[in-house]
PLY file of the C-alpha trace (Angstrom):
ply
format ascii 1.0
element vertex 116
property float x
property float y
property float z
element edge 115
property int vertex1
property int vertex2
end_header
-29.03 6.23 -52.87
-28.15 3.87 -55.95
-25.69 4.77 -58.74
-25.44 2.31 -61.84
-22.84 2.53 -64.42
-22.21 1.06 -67.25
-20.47 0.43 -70.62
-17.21 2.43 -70.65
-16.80 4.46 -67.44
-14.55 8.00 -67.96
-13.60 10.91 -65.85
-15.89 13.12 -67.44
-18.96 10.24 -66.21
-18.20 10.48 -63.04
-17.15 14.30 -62.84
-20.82 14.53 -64.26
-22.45 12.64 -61.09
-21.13 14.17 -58.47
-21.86 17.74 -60.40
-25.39 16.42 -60.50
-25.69 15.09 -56.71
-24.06 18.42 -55.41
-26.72 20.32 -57.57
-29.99 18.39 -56.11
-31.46 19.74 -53.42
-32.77 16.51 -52.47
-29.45 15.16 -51.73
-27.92 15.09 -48.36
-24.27 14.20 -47.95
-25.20 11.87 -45.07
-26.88 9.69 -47.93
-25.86 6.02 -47.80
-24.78 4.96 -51.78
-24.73 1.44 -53.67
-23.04 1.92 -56.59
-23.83 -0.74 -58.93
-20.71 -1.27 -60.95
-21.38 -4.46 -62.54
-22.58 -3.14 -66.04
-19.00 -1.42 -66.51
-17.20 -3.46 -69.27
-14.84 -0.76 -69.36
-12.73 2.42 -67.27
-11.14 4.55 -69.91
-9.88 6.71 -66.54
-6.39 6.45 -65.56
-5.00 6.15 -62.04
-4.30 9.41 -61.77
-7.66 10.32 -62.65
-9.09 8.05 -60.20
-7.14 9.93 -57.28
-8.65 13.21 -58.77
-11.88 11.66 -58.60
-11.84 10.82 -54.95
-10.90 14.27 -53.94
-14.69 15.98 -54.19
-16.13 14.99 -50.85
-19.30 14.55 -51.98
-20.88 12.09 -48.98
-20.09 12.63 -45.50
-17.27 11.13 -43.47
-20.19 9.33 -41.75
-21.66 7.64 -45.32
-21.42 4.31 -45.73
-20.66 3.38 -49.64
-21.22 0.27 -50.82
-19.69 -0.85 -54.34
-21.17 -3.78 -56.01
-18.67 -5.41 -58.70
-18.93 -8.95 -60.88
-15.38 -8.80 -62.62
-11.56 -9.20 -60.93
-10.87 -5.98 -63.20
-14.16 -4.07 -61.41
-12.98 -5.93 -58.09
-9.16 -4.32 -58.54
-10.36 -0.90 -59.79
-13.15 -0.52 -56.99
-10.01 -1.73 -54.14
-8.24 0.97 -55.97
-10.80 4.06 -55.49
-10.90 2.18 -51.75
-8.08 2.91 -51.04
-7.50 6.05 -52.71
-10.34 7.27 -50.47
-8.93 5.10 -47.15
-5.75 7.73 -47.23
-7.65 10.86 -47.90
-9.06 13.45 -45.01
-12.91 12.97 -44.24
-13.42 10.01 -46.45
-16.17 7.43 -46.12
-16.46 3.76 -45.04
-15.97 2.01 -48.74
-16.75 -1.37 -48.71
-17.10 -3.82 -52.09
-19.00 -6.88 -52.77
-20.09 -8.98 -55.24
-23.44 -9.38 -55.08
-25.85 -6.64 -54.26
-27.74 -8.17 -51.42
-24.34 -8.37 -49.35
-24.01 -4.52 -50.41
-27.36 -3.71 -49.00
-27.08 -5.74 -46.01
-24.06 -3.78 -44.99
-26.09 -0.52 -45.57
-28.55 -2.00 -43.49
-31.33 -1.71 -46.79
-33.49 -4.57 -47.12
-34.17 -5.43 -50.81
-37.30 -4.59 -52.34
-38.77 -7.64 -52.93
-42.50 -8.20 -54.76
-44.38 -12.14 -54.59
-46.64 -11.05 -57.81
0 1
1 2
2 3
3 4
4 5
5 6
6 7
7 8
8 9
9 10
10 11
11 12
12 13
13 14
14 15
15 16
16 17
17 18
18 19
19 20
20 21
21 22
22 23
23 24
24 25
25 26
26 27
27 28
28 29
29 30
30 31
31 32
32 33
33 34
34 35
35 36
36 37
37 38
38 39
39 40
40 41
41 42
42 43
43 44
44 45
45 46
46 47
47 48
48 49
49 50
50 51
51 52
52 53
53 54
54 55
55 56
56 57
57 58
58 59
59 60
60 61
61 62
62 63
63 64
64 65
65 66
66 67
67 68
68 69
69 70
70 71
71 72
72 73
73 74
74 75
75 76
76 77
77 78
78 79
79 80
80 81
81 82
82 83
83 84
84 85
85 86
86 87
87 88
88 89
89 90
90 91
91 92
92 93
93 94
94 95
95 96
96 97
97 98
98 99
99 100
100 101
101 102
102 103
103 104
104 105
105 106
106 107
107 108
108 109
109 110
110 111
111 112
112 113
113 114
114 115
């Protein structure tokens, strides 16, 4: 599964997501997610909010998610939600990168690629 943000990211953005994944029936906690974060130019979310955000388990304990960032800020912000979900009870492997084919080598995804 792929999640792209971008622009200014806020509580209610994200609240919104995982409202939407827990409503498809198509989604399955065990999912594996890239979450493309290198669009954000922004996080109008404080840290508290951030620890709220974490708290929904929305993937599995067995999920791998992989968070792709281009900016120190995204890079500090993404260790931050890490870490965040590193201390809580049934959290996933979080692991962040900086360039997507690293992410999706780790999920064990091959890219997509077309020769046309």
């Amino acid at each position: 599964m792929i999640t792209t943000g971008e622009g200014c990211l806020t509580l209610e953005d994200v609240k919104e997501n995982q409202h939407r994944l827990l409503s498809d029936p198509d989604f399955d906690p065990e999912f594996n997610q890239l979450l493309d974060a290198t669009a954000i130019t922004e996080m109008a979310i404080t840290v508290d909010e951030i620890k709220r955000a974490v708290s929904p388990k929305v993937f599995s304990p067995t999920s791998r998610r992989a968070f792709v960032v281009s900016s120190t800020f995204m890079y500090g912000m993404a260790r931050m939600i890490q870490t965040y979900n590193e201390l809580s009870q049934g959290s996933t492997a979080v692991t962040i990168f900086r360039d997507r084919a690293s992410a999706l080598a780790w999920l064990g995804v091959k890219e997509n690629s077309r020769n046309d």
